[in-house]
N, CA, C and O of each residue as an XYZ file, in Angstrom:
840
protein
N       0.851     -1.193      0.000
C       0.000      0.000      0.000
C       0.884      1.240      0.000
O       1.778      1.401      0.831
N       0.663      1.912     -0.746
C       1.049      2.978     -1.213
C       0.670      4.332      0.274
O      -0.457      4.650      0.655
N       2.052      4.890      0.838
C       1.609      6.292      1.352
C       1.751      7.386      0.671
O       2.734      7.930      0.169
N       0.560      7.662      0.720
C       0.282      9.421      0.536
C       1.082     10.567      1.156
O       1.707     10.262      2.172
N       1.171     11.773      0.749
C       1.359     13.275      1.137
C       0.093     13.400      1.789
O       0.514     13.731      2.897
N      -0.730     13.384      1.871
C      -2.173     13.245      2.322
C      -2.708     12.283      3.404
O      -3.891     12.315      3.744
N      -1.839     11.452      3.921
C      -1.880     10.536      4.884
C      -1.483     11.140      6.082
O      -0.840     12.187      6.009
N      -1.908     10.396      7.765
C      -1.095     10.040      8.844
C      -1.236      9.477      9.599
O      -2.377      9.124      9.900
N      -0.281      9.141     10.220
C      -0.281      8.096     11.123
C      -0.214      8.511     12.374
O       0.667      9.200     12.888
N      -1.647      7.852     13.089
C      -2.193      8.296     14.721
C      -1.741      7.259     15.449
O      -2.281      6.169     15.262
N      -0.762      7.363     16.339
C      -0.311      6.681     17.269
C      -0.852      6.808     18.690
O      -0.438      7.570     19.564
N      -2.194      5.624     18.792
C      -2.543      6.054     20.211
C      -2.449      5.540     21.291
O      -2.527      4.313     21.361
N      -2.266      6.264     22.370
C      -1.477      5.874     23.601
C      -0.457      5.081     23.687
O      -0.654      3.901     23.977
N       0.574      5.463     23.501
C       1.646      4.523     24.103
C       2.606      4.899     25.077
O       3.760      5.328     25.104
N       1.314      4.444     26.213
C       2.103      4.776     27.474
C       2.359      3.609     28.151
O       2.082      2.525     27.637
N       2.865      3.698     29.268
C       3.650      2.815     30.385
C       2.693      1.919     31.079
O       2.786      0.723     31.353
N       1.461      3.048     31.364
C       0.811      2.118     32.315
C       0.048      1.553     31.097
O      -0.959      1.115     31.653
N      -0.078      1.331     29.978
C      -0.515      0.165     28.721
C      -0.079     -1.087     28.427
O      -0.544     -2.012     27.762
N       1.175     -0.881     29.231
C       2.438     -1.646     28.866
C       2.249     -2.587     29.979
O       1.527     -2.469     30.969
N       3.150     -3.683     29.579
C       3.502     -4.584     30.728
C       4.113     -4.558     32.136
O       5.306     -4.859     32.138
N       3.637     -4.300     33.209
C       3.779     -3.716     34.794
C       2.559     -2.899     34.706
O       1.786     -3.346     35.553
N       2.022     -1.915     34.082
C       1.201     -0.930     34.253
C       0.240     -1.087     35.005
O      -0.114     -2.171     35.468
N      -0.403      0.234     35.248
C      -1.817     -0.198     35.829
C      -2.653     -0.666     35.426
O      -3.356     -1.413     36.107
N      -2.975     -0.306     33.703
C      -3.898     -0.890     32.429
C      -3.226     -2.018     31.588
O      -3.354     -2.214     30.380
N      -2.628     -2.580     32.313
C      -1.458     -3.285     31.344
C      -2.393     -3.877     29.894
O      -3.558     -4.189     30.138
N      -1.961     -4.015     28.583
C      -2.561     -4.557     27.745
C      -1.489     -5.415     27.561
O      -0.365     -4.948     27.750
N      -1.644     -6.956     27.121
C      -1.093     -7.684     27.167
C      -0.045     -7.572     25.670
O      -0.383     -7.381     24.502
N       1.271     -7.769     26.255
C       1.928     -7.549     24.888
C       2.116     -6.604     24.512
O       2.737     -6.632     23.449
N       1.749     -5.171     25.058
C       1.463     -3.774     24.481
C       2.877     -3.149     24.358
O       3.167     -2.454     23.385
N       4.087     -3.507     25.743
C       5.614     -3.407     25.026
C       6.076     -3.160     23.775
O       6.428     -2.118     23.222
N       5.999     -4.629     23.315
C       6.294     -5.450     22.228
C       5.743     -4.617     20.673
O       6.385     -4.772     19.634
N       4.757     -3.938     20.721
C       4.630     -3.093     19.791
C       5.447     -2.073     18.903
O       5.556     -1.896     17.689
N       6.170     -1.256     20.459
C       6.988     -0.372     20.024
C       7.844      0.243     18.993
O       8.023      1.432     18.729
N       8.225     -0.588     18.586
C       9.428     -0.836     17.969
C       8.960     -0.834     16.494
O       9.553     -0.327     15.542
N       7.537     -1.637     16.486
C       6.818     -1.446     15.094
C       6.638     -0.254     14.945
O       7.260      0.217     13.992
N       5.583      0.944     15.923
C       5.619      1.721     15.775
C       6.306      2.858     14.937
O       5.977      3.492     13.935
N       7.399      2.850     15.769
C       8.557      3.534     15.157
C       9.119      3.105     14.036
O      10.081      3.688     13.537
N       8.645      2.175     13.590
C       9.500      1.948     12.200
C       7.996      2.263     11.237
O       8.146      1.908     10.067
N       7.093      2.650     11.436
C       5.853      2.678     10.911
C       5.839      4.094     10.527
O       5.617      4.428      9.363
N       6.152      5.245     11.810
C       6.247      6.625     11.748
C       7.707      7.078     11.009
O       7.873      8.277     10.785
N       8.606      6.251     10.690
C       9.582      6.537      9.841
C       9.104      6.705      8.238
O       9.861      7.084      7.344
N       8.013      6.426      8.101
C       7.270      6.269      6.819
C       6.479      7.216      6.504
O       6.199      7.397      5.319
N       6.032      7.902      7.362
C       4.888      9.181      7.360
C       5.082     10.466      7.767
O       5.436     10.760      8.909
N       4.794     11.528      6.580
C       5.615     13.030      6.823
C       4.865     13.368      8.276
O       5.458     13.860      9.235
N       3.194     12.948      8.257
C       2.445     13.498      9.192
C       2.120     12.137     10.602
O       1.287     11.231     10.615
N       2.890     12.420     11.359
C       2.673     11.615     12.654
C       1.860     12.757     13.856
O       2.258     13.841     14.282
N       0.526     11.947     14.171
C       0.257     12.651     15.622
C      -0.005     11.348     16.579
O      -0.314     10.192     16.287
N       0.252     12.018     17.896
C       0.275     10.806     19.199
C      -0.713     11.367     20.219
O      -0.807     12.494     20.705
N      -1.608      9.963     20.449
C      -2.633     10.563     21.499
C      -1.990     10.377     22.907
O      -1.002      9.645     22.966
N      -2.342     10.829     23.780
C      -2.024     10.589     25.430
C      -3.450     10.505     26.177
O      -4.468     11.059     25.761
N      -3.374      9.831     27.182
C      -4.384     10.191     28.202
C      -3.542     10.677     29.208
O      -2.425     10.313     29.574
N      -4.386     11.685     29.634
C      -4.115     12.388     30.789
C      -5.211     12.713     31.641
O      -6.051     13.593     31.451
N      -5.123     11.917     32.604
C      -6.215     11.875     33.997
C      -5.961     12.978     34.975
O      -4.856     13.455     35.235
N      -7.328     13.392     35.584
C      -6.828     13.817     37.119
C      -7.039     12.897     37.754
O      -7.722     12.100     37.111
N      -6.701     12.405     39.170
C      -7.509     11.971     39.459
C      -8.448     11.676     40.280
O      -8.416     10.605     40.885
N      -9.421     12.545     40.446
C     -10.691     12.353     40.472
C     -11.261     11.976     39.458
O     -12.416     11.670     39.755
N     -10.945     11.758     37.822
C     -11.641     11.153     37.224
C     -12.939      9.979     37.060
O     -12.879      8.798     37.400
N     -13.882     10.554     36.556
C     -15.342      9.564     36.584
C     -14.884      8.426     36.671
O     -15.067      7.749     37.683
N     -14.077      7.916     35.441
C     -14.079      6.461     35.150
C     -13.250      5.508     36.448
O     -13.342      4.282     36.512
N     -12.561      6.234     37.286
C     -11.953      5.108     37.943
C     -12.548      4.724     38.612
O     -13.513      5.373     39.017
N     -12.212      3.190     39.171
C     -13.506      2.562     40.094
C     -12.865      3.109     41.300
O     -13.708      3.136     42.197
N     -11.648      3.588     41.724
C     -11.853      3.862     43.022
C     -12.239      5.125     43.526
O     -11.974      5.499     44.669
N     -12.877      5.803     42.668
C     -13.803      7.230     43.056
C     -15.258      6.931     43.264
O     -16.077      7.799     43.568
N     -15.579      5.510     43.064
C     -17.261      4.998     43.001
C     -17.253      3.929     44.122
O     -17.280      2.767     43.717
N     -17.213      4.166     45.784
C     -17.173      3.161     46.731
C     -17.721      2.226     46.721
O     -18.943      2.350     46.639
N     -17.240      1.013     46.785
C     -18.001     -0.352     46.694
C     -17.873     -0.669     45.213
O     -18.109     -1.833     44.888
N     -17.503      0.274     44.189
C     -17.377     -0.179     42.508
C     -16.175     -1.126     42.558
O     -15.342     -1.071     43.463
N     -16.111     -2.207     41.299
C     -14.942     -2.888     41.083
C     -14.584     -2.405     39.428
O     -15.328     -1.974     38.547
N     -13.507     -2.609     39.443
C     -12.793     -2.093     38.017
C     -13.199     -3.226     36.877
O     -13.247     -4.455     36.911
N     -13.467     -2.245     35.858
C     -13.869     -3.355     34.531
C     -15.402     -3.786     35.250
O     -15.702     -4.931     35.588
N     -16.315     -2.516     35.394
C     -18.213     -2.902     35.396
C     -18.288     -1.663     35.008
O     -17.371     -0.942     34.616
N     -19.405     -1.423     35.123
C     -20.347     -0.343     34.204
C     -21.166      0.324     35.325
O     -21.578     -0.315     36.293
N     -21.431      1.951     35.103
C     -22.029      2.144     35.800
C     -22.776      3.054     34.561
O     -22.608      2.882     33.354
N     -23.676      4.102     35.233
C     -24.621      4.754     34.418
C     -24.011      6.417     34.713
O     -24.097      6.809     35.877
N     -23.372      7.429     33.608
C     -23.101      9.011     34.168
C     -23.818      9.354     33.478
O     -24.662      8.587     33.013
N     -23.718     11.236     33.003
C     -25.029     11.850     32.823
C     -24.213     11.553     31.306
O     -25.346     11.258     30.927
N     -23.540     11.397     30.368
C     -23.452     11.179     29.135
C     -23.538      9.275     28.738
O     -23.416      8.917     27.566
N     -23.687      8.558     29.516
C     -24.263      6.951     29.462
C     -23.615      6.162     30.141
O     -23.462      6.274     31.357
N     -22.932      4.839     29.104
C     -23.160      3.557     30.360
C     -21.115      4.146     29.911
O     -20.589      4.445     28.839
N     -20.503      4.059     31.481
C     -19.389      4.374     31.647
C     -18.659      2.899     32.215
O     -19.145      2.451     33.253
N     -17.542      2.146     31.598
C     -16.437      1.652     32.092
C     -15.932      1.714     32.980
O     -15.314      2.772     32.865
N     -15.617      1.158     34.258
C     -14.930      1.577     35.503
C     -13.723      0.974     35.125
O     -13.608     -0.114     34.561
N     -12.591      1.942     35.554
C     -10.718      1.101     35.424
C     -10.014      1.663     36.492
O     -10.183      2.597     37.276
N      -9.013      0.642     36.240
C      -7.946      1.068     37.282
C      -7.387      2.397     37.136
O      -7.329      2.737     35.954
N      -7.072      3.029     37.742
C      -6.544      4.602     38.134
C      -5.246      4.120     37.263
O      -4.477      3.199     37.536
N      -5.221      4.952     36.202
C      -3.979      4.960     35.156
C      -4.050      6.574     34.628
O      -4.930      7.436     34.643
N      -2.713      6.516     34.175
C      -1.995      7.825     33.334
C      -2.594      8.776     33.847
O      -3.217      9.689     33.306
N      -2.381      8.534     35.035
C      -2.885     10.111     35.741
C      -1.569     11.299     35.766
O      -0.477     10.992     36.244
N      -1.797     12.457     35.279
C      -1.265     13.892     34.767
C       0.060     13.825     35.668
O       0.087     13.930     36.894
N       0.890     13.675     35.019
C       2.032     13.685     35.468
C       3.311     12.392     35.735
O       4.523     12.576     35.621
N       2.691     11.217     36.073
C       2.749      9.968     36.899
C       3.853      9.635     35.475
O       3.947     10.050     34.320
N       4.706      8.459     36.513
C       5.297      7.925     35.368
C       4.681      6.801     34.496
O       5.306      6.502     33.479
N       3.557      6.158     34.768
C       2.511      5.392     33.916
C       1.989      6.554     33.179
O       2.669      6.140     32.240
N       1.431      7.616     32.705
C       1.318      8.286     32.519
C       2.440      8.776     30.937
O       2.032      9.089     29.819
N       3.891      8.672     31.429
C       4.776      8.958     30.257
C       4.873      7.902     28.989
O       4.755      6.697     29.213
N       5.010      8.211     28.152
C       5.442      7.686     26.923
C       6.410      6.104     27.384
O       7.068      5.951     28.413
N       6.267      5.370     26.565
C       7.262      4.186     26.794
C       8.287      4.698     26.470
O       8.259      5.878     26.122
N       9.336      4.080     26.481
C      10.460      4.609     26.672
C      10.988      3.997     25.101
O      11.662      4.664     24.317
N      10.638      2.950     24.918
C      10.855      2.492     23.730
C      10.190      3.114     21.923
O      10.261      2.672     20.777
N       9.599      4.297     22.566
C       8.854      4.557     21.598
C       9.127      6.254     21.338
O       8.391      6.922     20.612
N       9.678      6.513     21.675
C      10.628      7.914     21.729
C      11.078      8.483     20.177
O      11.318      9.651     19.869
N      11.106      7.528     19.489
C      11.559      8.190     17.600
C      10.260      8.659     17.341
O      10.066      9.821     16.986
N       9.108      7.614     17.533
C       7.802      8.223     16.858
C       7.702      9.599     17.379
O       7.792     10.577     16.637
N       7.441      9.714     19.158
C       6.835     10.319     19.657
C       8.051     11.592     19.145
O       7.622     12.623     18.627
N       8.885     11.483     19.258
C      10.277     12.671     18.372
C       9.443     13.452     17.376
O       9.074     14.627     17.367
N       9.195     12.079     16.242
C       8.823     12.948     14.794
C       7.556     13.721     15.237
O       7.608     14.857     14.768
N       6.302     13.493     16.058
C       4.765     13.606     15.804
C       4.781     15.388     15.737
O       5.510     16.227     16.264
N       3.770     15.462     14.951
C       3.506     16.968     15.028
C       2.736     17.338     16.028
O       2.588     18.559     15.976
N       2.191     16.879     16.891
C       1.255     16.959     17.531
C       1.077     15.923     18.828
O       1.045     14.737     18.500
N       0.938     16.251     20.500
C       0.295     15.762     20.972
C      -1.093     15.637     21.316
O      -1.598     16.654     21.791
N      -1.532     15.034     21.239
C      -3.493     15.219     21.713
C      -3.567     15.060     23.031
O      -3.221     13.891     23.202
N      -3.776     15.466     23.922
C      -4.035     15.074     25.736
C      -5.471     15.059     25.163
O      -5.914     15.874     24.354
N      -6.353     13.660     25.884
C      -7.518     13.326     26.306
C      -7.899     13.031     27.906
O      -7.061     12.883     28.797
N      -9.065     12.987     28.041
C      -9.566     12.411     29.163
C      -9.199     13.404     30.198
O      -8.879     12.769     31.202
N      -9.094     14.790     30.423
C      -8.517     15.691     31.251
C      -9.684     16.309     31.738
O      -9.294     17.177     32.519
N     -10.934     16.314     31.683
C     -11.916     16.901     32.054
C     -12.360     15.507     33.361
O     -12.743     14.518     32.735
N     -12.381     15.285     34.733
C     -12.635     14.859     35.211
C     -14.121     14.093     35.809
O     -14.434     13.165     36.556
N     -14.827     15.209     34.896
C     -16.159     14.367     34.738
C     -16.800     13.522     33.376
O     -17.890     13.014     33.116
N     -15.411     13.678     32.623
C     -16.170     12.873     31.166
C     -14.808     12.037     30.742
O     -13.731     12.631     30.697
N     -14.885     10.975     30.510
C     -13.917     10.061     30.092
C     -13.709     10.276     28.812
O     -14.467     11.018     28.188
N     -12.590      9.625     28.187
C     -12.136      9.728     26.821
C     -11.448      9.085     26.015
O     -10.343      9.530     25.704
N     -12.066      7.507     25.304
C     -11.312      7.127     24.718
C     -10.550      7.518     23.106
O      -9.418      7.318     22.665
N     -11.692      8.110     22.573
C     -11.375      8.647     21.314
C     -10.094      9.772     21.083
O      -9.783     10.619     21.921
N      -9.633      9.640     20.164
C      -8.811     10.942     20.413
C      -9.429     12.471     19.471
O      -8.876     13.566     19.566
N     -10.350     12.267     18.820
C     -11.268     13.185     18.381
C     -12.596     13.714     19.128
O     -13.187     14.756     18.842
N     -12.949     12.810     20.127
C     -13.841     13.339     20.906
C     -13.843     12.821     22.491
O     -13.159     11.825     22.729
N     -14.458     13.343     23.413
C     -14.163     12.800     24.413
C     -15.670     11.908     24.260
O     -16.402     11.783     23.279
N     -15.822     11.218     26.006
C     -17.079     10.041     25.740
C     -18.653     10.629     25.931
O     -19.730     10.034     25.965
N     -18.257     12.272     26.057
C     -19.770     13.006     25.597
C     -19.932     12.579     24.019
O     -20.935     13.067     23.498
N     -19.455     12.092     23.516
C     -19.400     12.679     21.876
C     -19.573     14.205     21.581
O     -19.916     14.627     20.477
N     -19.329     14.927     22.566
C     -19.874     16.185     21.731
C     -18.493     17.322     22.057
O     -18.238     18.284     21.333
N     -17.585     16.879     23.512
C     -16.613     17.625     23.322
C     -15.086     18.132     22.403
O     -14.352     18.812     23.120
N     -14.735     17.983     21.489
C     -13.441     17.805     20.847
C     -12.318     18.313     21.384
O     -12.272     19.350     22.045
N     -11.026     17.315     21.006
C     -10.172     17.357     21.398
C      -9.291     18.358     20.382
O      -8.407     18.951     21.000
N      -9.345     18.640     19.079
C      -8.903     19.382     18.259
C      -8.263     18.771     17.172
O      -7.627     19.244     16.230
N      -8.621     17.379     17.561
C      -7.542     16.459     16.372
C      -8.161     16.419     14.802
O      -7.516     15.947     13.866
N      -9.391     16.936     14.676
C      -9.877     16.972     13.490
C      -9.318     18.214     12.615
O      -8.959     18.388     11.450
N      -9.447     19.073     13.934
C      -9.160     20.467     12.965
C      -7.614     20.536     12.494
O      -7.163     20.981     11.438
N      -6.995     20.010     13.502
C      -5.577     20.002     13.063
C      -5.232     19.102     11.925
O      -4.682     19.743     11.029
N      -5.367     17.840     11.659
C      -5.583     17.109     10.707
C      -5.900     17.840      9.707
O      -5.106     17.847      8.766
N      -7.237     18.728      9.604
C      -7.394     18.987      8.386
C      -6.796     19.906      8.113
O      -6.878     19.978      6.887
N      -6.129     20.817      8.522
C      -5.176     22.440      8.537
C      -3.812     21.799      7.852
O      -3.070     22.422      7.093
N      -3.616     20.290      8.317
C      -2.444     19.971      7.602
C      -2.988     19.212      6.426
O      -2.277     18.338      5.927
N      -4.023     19.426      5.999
C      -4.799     18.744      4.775
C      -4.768     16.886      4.214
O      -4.860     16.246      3.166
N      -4.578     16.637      5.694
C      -4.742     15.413      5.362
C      -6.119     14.542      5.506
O      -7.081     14.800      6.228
N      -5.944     13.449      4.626
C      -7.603     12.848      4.108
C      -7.286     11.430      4.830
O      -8.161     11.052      5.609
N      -6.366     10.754      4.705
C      -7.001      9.156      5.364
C      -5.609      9.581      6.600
O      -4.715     10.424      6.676
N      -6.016      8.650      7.256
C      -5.316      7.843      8.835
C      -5.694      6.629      8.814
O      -6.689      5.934      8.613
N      -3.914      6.536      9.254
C      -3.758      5.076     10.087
C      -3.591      4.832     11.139
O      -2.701      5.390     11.780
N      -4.175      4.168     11.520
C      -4.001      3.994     13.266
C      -3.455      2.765     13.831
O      -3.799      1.690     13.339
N      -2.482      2.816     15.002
C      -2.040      1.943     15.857
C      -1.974      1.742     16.972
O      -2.593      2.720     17.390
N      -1.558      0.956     18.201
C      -1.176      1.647     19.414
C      -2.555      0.815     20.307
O      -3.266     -0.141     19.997
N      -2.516      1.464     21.195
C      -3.070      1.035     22.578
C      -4.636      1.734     23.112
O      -4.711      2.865     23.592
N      -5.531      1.041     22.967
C      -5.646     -0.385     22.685
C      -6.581     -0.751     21.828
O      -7.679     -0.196     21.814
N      -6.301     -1.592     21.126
C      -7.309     -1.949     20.235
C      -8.798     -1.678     19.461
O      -9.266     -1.208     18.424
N      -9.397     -2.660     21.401
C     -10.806     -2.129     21.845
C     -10.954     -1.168     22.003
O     -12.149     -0.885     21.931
N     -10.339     -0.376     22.209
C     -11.068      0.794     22.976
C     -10.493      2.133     22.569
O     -11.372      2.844     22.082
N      -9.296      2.713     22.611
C      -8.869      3.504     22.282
C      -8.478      4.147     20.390
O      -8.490      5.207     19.764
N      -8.242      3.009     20.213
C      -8.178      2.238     18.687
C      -9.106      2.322     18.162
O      -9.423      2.963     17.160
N      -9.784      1.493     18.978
C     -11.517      1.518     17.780
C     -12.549      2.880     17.970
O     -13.457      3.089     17.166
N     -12.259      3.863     19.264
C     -12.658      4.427     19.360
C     -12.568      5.632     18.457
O     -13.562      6.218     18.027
N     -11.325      5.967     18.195
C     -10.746      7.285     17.305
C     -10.726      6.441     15.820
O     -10.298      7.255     15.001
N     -10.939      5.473     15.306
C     -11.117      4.861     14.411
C     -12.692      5.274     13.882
O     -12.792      5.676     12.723
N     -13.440      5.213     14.396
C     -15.266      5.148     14.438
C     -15.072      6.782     14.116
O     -15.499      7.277     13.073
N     -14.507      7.409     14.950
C     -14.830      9.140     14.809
C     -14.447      9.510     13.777
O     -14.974     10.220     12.920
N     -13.265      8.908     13.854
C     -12.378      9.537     11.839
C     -13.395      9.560     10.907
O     -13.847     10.554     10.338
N     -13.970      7.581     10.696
C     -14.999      8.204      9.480
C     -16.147      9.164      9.676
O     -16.659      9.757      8.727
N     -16.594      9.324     11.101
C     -17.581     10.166     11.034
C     -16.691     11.435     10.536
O     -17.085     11.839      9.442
N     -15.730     12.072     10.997
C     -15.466     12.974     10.603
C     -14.890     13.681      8.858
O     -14.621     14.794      8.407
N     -14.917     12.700      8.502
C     -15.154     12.232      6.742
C     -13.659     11.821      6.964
O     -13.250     12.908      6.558
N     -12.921     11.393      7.161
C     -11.243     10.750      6.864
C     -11.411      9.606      6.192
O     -12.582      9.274      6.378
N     -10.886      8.847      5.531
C     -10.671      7.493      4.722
C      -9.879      7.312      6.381
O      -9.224      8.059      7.108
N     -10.497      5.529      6.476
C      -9.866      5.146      8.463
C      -9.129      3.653      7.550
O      -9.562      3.019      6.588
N      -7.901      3.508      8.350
C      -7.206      2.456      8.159
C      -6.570      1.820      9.506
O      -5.939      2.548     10.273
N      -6.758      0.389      9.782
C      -6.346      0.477     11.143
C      -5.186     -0.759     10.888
O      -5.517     -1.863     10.455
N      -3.768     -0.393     11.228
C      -2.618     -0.864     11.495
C      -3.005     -2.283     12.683
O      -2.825     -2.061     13.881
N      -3.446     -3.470     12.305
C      -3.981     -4.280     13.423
C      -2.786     -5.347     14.013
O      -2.833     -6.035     15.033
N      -1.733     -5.236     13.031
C      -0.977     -6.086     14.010
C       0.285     -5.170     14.702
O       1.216     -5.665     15.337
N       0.068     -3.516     14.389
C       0.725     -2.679     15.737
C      -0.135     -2.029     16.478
O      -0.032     -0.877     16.900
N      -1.403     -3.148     16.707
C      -2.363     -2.561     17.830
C      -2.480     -3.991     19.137
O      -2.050     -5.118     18.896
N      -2.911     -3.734     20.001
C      -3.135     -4.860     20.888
C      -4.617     -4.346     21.749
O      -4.927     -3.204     22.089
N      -5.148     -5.256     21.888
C      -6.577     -5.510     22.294
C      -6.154     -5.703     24.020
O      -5.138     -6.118     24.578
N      -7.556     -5.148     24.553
C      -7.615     -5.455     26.511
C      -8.078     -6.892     26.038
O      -7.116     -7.637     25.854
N      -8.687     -7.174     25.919
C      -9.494     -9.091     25.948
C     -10.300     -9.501     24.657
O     -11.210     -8.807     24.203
N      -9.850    -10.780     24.070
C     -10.790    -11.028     23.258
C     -12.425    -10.989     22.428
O     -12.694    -11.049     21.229
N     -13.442    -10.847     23.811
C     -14.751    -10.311     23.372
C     -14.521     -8.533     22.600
O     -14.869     -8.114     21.495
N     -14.073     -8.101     23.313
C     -14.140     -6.453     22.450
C     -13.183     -5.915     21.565
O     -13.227     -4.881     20.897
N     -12.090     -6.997     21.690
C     -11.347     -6.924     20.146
C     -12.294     -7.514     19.058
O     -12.347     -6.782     18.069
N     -13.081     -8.676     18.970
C     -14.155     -9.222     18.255
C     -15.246     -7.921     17.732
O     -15.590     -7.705     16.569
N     -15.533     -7.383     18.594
C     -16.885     -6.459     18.953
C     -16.006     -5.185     17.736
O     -16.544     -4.714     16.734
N     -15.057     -4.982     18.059
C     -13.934     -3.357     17.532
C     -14.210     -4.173     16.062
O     -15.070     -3.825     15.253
N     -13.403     -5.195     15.914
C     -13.163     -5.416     14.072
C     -14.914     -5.629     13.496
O     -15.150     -5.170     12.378
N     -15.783     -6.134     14.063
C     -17.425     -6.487     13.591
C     -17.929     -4.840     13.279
O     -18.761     -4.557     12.416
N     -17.283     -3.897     14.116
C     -17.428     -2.296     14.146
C     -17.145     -1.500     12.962
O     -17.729     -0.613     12.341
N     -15.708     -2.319     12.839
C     -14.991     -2.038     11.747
C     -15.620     -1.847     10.341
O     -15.892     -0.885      9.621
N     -15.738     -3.297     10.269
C     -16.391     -3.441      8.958
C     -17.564     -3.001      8.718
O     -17.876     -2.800      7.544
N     -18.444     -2.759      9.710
C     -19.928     -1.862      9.655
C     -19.780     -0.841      9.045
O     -20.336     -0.497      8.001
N     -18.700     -0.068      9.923
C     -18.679      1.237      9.580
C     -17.411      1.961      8.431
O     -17.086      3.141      8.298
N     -16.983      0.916      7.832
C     -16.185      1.389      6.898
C     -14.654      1.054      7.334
O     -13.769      1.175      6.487
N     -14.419      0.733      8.339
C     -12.828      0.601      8.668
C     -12.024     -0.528      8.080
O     -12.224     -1.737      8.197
N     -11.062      0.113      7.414
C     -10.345     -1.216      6.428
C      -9.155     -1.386      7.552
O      -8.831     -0.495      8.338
N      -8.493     -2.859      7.473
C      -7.908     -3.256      8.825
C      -6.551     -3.448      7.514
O      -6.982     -3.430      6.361
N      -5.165     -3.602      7.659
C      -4.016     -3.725      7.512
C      -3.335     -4.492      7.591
O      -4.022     -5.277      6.937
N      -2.172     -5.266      7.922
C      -0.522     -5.293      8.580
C       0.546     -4.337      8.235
O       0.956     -3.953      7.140
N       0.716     -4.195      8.827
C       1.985     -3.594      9.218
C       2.766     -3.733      7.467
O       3.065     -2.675      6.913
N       2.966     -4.738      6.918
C       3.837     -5.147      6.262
C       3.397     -4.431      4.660
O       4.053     -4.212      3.642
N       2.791     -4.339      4.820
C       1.723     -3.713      3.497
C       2.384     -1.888      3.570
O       2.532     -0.970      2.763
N       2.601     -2.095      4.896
C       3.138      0.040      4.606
C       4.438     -0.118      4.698
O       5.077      0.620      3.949
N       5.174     -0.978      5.500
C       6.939     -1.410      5.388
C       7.014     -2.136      4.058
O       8.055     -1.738      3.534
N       6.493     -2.895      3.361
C       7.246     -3.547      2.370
C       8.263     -4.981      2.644
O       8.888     -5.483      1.709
């Protein structure tokens, strides 16, 4: 597959606590790295999402007494995810892997999400109101680019999330699936069935390296 002048590549979250030890650990999510960066060696236009928590943040279960991490509860924008207290503003789970430092070098752009403490955020185009933006559209388009590829952490959720918004936001969506890693099998299933609903063409890696 051919890259464009018109392309880029969204690298999302690749932080520590994603990684193996973390608080969110995604399994294998390390091990990515390295693709990464040899992925963003390929693309004039690299941007990188972050989460950045306070925390008091909604989503963690330990702000909801008696909640356990990974259930659902109900906020005033819907049914919310409870998780472990991760990449909270500052923390070293929170920083970039360490292994992933060329991408995060080249990116034009960081995106901080999830910083509003009453609304979670997996997308990196919107937070989980759907209605707040993070600015990644407008910037994208100021640098006039039309499709994205996406990689990074995690799959389910973060991945598929800013994946779904792109096409709403008219982008051609491409998702890099073997430099992404999934939290658990049911909602990696659920992300690619998403996929194909809504237009998302899935990849390897090897198709943009050669």
């Amino acid at each position: 597959m051919q890259i464009a002048a018109t392309d880029a590549l969204l690298v999302i979250d690749p932080q520590n606590d994603f990684c193996d030890g973390g608080a969110l650990a995604v399994s294998g999510g390390a091990a990515i790295m390295p693709l990464l960066n040899r992925l963003a060696e390929r693309f004039d236009r690299v941007v990188v999402t972050q989460d950045w928590h306070t925390p008091d943040q909604i989503s963690f279960a330990s702000n909801h007494p008696g909640a356990a991490p990974f259930t659902e509860i109900e906020v005033a924008y819907g049914r919310q995810m409870l998780w472990p207290d991760h990449c909270i503003q500052g923390s070293p789970g929170a920083d970039f892997h360490p292994d992933v430092a060329p991408a995060v070098q080249k990116a034009r752009a960081v995106i901080r999400k999830g910083c509003n403490p009453a609304v979670d955020s997996y997308s990196g185009f919107f937070e989980n109101d759907h209605r707040t933006p993070t600015g990644l559209a407008g910037l994208l388009r100021e640098l006039r680019v039309t499709r994205v590829f996406l990689c990074g952490l995690a799959y389910d959720y973060c991945v598929r999330f800013t994946a779904e918004d792109a096409v709403r936001e008219g982008f051609q969506t491409v998702v890099v699936a073997d430099a992404s890693r999934a939290i658990a099998p049911s909602t990696e299933a659920a992300a690619r069935k998403s996929f194909r609903a809504s237009g998302v063409a899935e990849v390897a890696a090897v198709t943009l390296l050669g």
